[in-house]
PDB file of N, CA, C and O in Angstrom:
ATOM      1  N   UNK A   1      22.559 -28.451 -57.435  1.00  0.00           N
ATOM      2  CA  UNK A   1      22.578 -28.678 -56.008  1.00  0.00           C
ATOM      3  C   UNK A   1      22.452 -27.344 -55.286  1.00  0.00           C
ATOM      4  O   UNK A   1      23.113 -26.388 -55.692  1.00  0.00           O
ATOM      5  N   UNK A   2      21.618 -27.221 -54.212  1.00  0.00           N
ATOM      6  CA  UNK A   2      22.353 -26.432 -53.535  1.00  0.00           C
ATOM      7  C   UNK A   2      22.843 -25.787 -52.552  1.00  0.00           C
ATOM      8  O   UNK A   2      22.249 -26.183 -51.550  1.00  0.00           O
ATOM      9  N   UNK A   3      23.783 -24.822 -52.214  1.00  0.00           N
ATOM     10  CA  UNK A   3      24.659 -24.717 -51.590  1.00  0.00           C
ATOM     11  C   UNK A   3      25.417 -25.314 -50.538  1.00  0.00           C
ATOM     12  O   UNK A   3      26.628 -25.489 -50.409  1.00  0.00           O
ATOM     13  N   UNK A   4      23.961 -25.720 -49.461  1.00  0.00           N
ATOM     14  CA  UNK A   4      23.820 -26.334 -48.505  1.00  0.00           C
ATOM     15  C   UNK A   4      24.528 -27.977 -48.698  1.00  0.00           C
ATOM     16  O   UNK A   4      25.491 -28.307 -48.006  1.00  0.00           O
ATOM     17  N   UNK A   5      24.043 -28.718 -49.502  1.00  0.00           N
ATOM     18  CA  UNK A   5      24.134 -29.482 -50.249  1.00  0.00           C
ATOM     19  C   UNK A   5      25.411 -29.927 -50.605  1.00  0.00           C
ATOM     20  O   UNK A   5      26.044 -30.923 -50.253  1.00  0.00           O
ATOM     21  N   UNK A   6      25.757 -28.717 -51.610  1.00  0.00           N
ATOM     22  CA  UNK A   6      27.073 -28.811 -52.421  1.00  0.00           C
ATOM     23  C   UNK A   6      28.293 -28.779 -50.874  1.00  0.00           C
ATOM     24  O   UNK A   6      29.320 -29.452 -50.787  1.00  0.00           O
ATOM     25  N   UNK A   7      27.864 -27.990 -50.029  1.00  0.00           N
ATOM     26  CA  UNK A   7      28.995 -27.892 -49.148  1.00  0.00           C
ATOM     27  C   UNK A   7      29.244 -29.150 -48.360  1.00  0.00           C
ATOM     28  O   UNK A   7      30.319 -29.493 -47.869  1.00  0.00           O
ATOM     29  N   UNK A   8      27.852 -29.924 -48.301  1.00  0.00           N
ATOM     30  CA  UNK A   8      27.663 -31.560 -46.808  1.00  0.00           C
ATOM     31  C   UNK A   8      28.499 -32.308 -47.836  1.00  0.00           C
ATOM     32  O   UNK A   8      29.113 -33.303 -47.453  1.00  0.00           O
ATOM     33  N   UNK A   9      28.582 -31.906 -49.152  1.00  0.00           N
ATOM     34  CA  UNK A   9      28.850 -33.687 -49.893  1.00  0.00           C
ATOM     35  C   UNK A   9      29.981 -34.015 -49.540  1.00  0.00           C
ATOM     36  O   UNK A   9      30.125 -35.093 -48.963  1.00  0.00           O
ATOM     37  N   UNK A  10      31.114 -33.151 -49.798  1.00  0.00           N
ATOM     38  CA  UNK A  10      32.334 -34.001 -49.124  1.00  0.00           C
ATOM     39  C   UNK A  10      32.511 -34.807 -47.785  1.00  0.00           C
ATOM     40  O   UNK A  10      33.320 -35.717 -47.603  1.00  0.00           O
ATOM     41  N   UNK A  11      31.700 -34.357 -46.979  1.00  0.00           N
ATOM     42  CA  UNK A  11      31.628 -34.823 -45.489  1.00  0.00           C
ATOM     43  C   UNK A  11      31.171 -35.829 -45.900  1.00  0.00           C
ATOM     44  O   UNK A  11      31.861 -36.844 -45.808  1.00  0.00           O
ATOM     45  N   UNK A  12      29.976 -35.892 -46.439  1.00  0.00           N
ATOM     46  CA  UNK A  12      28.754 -37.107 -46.957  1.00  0.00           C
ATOM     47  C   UNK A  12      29.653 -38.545 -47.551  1.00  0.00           C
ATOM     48  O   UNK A  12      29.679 -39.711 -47.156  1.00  0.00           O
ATOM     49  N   UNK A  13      30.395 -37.776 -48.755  1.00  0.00           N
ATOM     50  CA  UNK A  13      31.121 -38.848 -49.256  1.00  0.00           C
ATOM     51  C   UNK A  13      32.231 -39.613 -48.441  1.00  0.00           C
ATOM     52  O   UNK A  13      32.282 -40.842 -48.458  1.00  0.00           O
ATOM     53  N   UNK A  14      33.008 -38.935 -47.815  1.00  0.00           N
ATOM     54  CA  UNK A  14      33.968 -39.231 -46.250  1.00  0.00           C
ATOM     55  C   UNK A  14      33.469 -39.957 -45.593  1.00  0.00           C
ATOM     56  O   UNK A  14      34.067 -41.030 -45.510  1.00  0.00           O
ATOM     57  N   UNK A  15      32.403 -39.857 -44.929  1.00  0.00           N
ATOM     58  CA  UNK A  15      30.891 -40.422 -43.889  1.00  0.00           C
ATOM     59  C   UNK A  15      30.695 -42.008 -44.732  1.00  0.00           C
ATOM     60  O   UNK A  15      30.580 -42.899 -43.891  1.00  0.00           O
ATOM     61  N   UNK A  16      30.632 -42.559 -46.230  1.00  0.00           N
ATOM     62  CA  UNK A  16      30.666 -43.388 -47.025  1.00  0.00           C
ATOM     63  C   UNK A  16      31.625 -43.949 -46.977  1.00  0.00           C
ATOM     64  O   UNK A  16      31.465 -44.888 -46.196  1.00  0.00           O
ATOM     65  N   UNK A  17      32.804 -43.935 -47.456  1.00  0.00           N
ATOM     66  CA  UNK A  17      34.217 -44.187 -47.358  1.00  0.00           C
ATOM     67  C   UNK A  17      34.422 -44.968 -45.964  1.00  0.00           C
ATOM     68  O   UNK A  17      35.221 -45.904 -45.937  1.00  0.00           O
ATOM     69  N   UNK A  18      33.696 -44.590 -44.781  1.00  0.00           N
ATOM     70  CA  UNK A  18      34.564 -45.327 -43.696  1.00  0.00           C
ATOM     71  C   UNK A  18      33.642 -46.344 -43.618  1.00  0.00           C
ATOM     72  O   UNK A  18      34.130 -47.097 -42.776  1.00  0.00           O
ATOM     73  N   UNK A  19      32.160 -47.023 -44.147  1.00  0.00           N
ATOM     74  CA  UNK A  19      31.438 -47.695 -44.086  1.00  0.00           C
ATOM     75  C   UNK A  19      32.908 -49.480 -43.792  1.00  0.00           C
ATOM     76  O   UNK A  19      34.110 -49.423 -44.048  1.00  0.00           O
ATOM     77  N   UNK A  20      32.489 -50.172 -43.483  1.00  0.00           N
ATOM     78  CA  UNK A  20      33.069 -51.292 -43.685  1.00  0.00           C
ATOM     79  C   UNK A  20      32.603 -52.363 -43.525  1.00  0.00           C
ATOM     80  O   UNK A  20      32.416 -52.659 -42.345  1.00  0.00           O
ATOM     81  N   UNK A  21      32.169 -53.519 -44.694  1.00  0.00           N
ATOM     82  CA  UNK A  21      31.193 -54.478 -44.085  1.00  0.00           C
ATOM     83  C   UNK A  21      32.504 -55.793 -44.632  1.00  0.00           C
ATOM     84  O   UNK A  21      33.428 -55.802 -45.445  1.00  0.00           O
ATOM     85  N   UNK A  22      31.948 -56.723 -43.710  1.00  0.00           N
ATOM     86  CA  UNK A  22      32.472 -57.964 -43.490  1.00  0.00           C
ATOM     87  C   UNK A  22      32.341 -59.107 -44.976  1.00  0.00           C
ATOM     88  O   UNK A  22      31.308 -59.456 -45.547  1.00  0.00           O
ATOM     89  N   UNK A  23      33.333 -59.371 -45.198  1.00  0.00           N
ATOM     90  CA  UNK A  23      33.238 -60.475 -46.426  1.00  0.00           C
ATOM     91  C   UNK A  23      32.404 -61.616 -46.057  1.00  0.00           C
ATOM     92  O   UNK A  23      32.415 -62.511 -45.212  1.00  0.00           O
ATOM     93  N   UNK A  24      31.392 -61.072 -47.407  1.00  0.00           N
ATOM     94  CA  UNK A  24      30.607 -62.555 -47.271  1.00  0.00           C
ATOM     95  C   UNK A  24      31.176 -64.076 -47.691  1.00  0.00           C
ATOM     96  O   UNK A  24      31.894 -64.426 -48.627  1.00  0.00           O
ATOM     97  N   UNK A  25      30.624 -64.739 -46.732  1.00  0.00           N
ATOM     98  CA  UNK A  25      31.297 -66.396 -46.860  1.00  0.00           C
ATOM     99  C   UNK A  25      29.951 -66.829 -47.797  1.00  0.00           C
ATOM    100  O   UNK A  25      28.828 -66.336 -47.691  1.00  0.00           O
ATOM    101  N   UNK A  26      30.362 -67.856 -48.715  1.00  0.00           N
ATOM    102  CA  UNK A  26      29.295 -68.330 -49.299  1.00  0.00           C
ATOM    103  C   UNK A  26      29.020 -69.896 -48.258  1.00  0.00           C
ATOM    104  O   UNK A  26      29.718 -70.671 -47.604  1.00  0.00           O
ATOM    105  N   UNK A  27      27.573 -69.731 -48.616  1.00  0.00           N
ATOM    106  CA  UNK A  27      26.611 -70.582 -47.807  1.00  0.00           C
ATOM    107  C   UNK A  27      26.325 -71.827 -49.112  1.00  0.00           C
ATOM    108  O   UNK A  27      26.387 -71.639 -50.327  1.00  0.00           O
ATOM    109  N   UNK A  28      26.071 -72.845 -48.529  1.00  0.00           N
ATOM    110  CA  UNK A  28      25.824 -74.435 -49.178  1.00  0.00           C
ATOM    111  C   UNK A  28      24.221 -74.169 -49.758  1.00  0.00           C
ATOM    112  O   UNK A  28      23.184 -74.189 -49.095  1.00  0.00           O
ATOM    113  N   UNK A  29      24.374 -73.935 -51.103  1.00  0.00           N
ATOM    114  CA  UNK A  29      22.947 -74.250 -52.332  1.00  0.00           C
ATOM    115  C   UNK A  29      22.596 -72.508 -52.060  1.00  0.00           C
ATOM    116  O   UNK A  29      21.467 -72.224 -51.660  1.00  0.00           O
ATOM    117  N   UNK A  30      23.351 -71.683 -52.237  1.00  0.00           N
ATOM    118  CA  UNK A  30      23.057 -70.499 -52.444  1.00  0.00           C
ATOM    119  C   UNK A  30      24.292 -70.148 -53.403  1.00  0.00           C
ATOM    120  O   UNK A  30      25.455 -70.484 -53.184  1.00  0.00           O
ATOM    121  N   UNK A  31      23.829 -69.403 -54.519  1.00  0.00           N
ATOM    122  CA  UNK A  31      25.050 -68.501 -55.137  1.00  0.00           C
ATOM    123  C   UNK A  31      25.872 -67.732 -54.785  1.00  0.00           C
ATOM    124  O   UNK A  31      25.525 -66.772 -54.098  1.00  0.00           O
ATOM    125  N   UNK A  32      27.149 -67.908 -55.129  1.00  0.00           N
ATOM    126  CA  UNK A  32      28.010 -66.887 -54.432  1.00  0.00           C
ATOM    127  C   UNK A  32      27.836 -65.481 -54.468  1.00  0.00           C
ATOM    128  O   UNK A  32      28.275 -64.659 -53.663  1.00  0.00           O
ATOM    129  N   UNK A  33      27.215 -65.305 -55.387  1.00  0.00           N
ATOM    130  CA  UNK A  33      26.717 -63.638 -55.054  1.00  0.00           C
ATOM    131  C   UNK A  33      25.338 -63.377 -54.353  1.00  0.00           C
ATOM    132  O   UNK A  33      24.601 -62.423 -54.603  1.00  0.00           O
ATOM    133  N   UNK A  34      25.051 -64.581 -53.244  1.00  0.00           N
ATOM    134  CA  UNK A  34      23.598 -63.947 -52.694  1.00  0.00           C
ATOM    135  C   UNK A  34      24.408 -63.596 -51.418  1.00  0.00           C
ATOM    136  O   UNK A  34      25.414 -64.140 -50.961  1.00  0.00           O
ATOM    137  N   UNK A  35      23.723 -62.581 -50.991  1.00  0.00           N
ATOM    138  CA  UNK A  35      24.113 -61.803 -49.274  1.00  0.00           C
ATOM    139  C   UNK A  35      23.574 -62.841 -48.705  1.00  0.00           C
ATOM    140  O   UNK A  35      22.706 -63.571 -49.185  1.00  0.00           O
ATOM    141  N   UNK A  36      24.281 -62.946 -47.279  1.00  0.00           N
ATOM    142  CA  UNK A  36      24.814 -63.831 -46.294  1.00  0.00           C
ATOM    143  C   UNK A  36      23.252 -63.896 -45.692  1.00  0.00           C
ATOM    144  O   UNK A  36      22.631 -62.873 -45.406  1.00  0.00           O
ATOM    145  N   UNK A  37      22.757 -65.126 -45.554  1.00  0.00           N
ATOM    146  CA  UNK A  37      21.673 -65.548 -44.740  1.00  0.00           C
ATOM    147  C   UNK A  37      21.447 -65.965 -43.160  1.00  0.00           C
ATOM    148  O   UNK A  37      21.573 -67.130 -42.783  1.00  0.00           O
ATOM    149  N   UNK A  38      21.111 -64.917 -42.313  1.00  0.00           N
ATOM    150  CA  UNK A  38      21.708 -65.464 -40.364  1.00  0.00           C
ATOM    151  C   UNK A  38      20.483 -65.462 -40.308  1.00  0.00           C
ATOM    152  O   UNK A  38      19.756 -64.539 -40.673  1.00  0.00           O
ATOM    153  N   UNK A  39      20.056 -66.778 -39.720  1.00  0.00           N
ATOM    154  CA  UNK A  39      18.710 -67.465 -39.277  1.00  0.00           C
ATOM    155  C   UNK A  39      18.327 -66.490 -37.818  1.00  0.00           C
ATOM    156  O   UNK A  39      17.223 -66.121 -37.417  1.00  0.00           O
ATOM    157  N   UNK A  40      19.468 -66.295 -37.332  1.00  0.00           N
ATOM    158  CA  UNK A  40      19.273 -65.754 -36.058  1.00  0.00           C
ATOM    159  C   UNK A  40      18.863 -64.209 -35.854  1.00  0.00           C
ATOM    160  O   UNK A  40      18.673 -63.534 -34.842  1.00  0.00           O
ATOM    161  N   UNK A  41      18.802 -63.905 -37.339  1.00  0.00           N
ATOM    162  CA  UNK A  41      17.948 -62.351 -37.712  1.00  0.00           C
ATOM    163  C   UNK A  41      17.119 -62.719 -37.681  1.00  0.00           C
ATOM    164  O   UNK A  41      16.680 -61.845 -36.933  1.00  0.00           O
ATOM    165  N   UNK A  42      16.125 -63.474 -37.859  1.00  0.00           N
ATOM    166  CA  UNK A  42      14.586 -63.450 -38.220  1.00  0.00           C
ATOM    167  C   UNK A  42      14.148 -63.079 -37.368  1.00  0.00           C
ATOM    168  O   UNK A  42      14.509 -63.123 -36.192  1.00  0.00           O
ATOM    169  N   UNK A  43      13.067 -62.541 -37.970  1.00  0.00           N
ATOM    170  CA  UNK A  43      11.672 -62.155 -37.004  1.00  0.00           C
ATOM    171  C   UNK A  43      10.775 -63.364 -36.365  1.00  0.00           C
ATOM    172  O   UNK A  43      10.152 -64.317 -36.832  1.00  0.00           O
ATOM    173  N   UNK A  44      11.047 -62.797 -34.947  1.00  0.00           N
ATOM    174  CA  UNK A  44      10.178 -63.560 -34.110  1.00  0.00           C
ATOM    175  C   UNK A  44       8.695 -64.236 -34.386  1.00  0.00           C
ATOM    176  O   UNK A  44       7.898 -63.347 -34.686  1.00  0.00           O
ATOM    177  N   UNK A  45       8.017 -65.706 -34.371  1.00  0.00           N
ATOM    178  CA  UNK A  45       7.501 -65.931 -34.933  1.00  0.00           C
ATOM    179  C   UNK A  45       6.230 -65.436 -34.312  1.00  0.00           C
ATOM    180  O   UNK A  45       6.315 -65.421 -33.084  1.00  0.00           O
ATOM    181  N   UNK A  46       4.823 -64.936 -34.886  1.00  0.00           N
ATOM    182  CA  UNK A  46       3.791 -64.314 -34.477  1.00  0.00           C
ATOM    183  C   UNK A  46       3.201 -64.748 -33.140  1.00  0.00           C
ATOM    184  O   UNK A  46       3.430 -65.958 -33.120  1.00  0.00           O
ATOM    185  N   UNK A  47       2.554 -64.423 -31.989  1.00  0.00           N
ATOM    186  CA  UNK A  47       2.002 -65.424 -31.031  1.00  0.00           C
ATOM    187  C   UNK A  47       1.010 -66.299 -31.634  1.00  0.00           C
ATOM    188  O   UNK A  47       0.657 -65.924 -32.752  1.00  0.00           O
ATOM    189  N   UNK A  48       0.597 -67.102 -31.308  1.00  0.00           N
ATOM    190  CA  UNK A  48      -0.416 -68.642 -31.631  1.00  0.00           C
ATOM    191  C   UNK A  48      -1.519 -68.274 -30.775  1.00  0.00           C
ATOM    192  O   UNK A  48      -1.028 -67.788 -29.756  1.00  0.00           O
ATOM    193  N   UNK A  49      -2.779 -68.278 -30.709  1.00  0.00           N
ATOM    194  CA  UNK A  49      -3.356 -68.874 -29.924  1.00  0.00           C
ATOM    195  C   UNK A  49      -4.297 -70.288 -29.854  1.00  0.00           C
ATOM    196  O   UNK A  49      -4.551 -70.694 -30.988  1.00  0.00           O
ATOM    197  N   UNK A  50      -4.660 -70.819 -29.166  1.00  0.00           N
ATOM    198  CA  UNK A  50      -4.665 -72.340 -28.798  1.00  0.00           C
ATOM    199  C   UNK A  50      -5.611 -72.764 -30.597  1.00  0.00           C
ATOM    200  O   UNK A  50      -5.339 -73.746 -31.288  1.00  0.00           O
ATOM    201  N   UNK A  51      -6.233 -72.142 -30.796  1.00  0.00           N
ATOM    202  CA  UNK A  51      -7.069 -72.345 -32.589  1.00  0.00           C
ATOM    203  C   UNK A  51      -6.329 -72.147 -33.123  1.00  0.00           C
ATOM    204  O   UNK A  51      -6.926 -71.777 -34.133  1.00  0.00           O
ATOM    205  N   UNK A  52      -4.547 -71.995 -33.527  1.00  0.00           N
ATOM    206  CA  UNK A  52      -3.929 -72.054 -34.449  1.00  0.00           C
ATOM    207  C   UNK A  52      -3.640 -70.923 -34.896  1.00  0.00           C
ATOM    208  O   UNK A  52      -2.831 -70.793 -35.815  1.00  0.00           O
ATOM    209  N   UNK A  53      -4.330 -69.777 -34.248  1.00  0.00           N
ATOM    210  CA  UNK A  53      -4.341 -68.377 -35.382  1.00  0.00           C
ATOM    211  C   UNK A  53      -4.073 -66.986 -34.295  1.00  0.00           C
ATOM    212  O   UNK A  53      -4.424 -66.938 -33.116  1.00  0.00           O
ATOM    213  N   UNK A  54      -3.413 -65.996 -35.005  1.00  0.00           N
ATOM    214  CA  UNK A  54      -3.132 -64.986 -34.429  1.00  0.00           C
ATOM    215  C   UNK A  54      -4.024 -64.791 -32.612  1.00  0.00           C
ATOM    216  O   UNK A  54      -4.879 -65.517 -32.106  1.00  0.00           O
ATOM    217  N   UNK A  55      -3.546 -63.882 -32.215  1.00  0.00           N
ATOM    218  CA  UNK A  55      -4.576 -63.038 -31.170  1.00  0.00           C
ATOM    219  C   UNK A  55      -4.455 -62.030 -31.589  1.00  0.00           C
ATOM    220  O   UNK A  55      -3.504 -61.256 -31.476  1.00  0.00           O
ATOM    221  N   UNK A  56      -6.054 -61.842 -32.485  1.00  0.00           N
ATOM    222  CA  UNK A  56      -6.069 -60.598 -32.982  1.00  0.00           C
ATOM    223  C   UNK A  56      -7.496 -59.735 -32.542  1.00  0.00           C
ATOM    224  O   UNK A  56      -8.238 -60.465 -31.884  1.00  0.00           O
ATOM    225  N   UNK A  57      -7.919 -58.679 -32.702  1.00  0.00           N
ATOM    226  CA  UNK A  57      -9.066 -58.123 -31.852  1.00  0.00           C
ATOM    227  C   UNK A  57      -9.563 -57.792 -33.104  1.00  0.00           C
ATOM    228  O   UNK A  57      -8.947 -57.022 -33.840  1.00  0.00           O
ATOM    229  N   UNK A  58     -11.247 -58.602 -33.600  1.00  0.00           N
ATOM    230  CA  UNK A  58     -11.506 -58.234 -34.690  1.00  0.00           C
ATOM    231  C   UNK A  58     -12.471 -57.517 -34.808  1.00  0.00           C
ATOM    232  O   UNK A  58     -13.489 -58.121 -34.471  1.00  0.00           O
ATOM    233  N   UNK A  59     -12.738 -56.047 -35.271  1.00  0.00           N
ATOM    234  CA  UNK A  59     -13.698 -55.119 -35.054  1.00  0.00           C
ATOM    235  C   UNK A  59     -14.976 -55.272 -35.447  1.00  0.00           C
ATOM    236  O   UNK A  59     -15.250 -56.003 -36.398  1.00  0.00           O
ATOM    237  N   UNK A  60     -16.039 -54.505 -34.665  1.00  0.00           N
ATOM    238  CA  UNK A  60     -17.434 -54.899 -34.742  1.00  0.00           C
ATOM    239  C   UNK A  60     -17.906 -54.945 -36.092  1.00  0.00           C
ATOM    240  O   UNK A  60     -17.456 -54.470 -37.134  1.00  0.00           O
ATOM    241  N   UNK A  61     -19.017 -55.698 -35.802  1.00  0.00           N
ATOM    242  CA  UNK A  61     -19.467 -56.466 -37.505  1.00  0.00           C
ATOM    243  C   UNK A  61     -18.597 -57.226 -38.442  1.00  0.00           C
ATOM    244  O   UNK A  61     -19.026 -57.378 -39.586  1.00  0.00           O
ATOM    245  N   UNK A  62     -17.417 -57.735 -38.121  1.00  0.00           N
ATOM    246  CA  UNK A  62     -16.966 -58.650 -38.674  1.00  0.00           C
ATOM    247  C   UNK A  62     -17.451 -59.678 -38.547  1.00  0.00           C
ATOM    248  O   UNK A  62     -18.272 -59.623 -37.632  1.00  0.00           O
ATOM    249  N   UNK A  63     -17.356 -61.205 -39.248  1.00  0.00           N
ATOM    250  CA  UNK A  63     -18.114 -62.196 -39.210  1.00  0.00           C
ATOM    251  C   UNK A  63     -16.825 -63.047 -39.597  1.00  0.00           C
ATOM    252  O   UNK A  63     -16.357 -62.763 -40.700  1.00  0.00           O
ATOM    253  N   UNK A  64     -16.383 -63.722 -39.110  1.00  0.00           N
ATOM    254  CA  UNK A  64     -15.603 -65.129 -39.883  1.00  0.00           C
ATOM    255  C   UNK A  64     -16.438 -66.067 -40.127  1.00  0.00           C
ATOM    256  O   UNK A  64     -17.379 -66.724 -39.683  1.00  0.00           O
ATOM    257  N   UNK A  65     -15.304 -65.775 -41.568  1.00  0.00           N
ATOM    258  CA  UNK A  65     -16.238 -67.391 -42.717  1.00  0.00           C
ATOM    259  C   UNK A  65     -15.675 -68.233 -43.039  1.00  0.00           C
ATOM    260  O   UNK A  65     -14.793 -67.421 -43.322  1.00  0.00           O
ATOM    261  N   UNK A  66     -15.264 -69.133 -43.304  1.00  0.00           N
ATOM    262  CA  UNK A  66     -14.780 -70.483 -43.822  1.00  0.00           C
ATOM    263  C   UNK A  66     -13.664 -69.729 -44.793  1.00  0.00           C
ATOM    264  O   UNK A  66     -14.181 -69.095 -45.713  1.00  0.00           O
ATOM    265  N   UNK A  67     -12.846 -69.711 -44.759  1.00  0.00           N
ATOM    266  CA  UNK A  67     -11.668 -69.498 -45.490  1.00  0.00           C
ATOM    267  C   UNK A  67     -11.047 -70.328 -46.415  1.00  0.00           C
ATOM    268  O   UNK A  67     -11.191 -71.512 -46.110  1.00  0.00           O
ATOM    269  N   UNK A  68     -10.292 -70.114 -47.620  1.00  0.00           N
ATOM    270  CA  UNK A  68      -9.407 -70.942 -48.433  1.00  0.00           C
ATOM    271  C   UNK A  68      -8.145 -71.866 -47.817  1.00  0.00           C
ATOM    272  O   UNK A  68      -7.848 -71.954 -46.626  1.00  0.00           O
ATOM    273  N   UNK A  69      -7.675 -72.337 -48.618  1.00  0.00           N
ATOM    274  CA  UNK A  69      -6.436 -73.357 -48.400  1.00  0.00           C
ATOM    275  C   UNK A  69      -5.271 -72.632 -47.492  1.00  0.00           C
ATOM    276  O   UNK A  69      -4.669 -73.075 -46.514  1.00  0.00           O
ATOM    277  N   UNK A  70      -5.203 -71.815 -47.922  1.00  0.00           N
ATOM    278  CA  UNK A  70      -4.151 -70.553 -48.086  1.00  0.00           C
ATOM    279  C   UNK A  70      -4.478 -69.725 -47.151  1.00  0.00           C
ATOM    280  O   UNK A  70      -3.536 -69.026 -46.776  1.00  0.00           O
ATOM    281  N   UNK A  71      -5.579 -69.527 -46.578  1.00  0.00           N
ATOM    282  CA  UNK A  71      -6.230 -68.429 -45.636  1.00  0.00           C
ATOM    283  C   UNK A  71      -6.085 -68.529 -44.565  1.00  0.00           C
ATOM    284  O   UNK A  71      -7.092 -68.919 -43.975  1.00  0.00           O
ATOM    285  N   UNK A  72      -4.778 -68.249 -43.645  1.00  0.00           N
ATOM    286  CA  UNK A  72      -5.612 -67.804 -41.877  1.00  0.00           C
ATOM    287  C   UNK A  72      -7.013 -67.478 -41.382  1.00  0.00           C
ATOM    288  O   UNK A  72      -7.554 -67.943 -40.379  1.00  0.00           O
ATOM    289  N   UNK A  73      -7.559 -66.519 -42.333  1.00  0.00           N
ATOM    290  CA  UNK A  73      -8.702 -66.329 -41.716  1.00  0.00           C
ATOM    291  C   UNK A  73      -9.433 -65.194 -42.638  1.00  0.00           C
ATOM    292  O   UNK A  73      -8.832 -64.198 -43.041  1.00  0.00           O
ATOM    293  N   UNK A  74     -10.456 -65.401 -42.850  1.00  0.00           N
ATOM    294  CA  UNK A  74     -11.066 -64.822 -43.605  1.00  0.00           C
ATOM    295  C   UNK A  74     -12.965 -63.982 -42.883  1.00  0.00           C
ATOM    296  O   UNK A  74     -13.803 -64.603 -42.227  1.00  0.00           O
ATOM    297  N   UNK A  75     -13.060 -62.399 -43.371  1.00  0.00           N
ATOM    298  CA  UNK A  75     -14.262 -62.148 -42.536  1.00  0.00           C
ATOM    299  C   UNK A  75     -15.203 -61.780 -43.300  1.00  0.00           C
ATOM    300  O   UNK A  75     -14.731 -61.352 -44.354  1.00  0.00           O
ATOM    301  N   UNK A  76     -15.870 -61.757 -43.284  1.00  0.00           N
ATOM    302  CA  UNK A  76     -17.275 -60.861 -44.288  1.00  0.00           C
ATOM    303  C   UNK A  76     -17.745 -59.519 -43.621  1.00  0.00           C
ATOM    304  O   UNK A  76     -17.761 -59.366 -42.399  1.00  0.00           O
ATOM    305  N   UNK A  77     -18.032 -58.794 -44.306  1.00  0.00           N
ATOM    306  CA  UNK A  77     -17.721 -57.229 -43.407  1.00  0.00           C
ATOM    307  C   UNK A  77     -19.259 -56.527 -43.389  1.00  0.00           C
ATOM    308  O   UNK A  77     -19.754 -55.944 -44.354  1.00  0.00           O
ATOM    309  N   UNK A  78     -19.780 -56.679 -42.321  1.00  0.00           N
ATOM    310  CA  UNK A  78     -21.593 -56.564 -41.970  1.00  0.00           C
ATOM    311  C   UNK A  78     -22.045 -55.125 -43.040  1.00  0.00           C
ATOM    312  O   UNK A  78     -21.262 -54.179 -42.961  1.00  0.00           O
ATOM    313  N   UNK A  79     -22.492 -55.064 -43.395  1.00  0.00           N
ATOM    314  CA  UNK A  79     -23.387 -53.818 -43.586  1.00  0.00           C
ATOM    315  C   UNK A  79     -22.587 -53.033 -44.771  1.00  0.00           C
ATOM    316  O   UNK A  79     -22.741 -51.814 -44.848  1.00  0.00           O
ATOM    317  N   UNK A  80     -21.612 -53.803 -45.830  1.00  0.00           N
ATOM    318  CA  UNK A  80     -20.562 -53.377 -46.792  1.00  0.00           C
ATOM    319  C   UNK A  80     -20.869 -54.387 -48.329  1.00  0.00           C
ATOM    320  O   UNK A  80     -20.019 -54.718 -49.156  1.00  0.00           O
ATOM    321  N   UNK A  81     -22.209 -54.675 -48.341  1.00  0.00           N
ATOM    322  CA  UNK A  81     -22.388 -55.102 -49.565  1.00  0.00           C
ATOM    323  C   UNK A  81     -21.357 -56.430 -49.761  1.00  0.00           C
ATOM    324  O   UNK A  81     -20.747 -56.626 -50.812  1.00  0.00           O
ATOM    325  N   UNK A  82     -21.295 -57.015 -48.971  1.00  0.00           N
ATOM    326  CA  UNK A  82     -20.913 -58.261 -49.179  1.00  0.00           C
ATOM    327  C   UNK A  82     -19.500 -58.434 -49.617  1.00  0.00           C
ATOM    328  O   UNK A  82     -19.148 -59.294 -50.424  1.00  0.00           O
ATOM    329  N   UNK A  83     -18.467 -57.308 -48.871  1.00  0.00           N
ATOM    330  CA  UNK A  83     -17.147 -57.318 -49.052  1.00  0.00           C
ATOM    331  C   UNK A  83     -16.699 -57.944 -48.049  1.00  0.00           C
ATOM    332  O   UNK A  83     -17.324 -58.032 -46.992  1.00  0.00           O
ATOM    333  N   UNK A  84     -15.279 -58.583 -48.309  1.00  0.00           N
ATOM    334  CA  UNK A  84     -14.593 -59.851 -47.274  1.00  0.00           C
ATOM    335  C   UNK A  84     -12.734 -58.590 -47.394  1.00  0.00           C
ATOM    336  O   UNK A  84     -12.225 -57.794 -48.184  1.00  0.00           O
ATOM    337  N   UNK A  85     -12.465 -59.143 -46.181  1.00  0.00           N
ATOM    338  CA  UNK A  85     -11.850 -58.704 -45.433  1.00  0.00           C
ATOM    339  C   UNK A  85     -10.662 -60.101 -45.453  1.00  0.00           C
ATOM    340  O   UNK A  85     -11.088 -61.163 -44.997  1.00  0.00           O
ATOM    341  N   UNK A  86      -9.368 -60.065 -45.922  1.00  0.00           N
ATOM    342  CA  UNK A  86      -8.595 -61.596 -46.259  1.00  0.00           C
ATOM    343  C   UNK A  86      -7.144 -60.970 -45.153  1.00  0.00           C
ATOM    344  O   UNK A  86      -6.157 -61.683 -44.967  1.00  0.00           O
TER     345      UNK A  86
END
């Protein structure tokens, strides 16, 4: 280590020590050792626009093509040898 280092760790480890987190409650069809699941964390869901799919700005020479099952949206990329963009 050094010096610098060797001298922060006690602070560092102190700084650790006062951490304090809240006992997890177990949740219904989860294991008691999975961390606590709050719906009300999630990430906000993407905007929609009225076709179902992002508002996204898609750069010149892109082409949308018919996409898979699975695919939002799929592009073919002009002037790139026939590479797609997923």
């Amino acid at each position: 280590m050094t010096s610098f280092v060797a001298q922060q760790r006690p602070a560092f480890i102190e700084l650790l020590k006062s951490f304090q987190f809240a006992a997890a409650q177990a949740q219904p069809g989860l294991p008691p050792s999975h961390p606590p699941v709050d719906a009300s964390a999630a990430a906000p869901p993407a905007a929609i626009s009225k076709e179902g799919k992002p508002n996204w700005q898609v750069p010149t020479g892109w082409k949308e093509i018919p996409g898979g099952q699975f695919l939002v949206a799929k592009f073919a990329l002009a002037g790139d040898g026939g590479a797609q963009a997923r």
